[in-house]
VMD Tcl script that draws the C-alpha trace (Angstrom):
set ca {
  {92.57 108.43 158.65}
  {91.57 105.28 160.87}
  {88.64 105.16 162.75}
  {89.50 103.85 166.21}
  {88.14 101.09 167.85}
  {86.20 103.31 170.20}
  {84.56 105.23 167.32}
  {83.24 102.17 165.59}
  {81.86 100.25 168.50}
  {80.33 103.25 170.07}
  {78.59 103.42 166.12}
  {77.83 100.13 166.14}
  {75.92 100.86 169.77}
  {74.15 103.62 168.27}
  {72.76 102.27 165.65}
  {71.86 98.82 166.72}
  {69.75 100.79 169.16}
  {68.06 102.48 166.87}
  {67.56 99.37 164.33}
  {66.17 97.49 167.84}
  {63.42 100.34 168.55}
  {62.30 100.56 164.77}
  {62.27 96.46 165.14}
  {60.19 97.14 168.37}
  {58.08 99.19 166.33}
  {57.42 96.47 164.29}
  {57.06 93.81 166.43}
  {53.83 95.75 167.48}
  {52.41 95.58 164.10}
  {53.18 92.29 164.30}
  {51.16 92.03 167.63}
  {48.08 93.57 166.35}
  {46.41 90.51 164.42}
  {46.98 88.11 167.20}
  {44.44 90.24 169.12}
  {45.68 90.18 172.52}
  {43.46 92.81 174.17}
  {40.58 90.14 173.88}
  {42.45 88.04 175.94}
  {42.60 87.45 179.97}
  {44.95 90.16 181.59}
  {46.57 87.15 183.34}
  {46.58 85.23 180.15}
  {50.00 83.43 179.99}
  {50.24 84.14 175.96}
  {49.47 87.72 176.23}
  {52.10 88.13 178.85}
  {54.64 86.41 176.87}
  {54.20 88.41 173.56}
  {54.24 91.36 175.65}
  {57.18 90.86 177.49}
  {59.30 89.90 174.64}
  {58.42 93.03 172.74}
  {59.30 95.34 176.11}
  {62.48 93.40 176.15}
  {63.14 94.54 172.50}
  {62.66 98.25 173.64}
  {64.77 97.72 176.49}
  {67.77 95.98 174.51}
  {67.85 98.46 172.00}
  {67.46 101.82 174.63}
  {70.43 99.99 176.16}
  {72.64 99.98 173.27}
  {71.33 103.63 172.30}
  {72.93 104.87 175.83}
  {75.97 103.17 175.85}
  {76.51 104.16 171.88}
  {76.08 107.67 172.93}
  {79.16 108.18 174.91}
  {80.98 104.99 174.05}
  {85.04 104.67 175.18}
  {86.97 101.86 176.01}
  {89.35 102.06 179.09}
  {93.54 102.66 177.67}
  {95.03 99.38 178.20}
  {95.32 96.16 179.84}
  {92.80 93.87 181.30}
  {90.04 96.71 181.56}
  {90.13 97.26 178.08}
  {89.42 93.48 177.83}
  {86.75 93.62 180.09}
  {85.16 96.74 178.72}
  {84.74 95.04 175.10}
  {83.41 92.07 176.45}
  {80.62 94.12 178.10}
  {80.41 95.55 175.23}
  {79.77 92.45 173.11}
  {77.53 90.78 175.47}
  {75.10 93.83 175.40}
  {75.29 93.83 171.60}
  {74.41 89.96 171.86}
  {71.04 91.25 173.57}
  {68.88 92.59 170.68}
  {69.62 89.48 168.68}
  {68.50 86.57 171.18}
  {65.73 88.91 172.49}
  {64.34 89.35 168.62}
  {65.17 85.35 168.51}
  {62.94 84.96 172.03}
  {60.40 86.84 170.51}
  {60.12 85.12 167.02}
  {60.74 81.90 168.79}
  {58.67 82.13 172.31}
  {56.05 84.02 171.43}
  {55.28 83.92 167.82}
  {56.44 80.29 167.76}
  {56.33 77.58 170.64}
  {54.08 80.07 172.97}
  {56.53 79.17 175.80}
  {59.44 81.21 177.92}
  {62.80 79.95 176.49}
  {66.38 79.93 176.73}
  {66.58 83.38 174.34}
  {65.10 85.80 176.11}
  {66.68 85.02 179.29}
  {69.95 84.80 177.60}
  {68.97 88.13 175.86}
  {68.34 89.69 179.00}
  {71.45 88.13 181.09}
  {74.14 89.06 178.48}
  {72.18 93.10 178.48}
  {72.89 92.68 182.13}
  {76.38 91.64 182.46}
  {77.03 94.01 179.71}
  {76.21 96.95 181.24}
  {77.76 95.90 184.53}
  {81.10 94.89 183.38}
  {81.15 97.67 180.77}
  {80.02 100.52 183.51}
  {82.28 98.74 186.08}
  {85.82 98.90 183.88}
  {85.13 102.79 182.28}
  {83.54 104.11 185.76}
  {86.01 106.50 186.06}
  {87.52 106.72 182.72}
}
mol new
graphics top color blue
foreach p $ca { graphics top sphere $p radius 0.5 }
foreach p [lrange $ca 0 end-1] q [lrange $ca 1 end] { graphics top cylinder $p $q radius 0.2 }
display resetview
């Protein structure tokens, strides 16, 4: 028997959520030797580290909830609409783990990735939750 379209992108959903908390997880080991708590609240470097790791928690919580109770709409341009939501908030957990390995572990300054990351999580969700509202 197939597995529909439905079933395997509301899977994929699911379990990219999960893989992004476990990689939040780990992000926070990773945080531990850079010792941020000795450095200024305000300090720009703690923020960014910290940030990019709540964005990884967020991106992959995301996912999670739309895995959960995944469909796409029957036909026509909603359906079209639905999976491109659907990819751009799949696209999240990638360019946030990217912002994070790049900004913060890397350059030490806000980038293109995370606000990508966060845009395409955004205009996901929207234009997924706007096509299946009342599907």
């Amino acid at each position: 028997m197939a597995v529909s379209l439905d079933a395997r992108l509301g899977a994929l959903h699911r379990w990219l959520g999960i893989t992004t908390v476990a990689v939040f997880i780990v992000t926070g080991l990773v945080m531990l030797p850079q010792n941020l708590g000795a450095l200024p609240l305000d300090s720009g470097l703690r923020l960014l580290f910290r940030s990019r790791h709540l964005y990884l928690l967020f991106s992959g919580l995301v996912n999670l909830g739309v895995g959960l109770r995944f469909v796409l709409p029957a036909g026509g341009r909603a359906r079209v609409a639905a999976s491109i939501g659907s990819a751009l908030t799949l696209l999240s957990p990638p360019l946030l783990l990217a912002a994070f390995a790049l900004e913060a572990l890397g350059s030490g300054t806000p980038g293109l990735a995370s606000a990508l990351g966060c845009y395409a999580a955004f205009g996901g969700v929207l234009l997924y939750a706007a096509t299946v509202w009342r599907t």
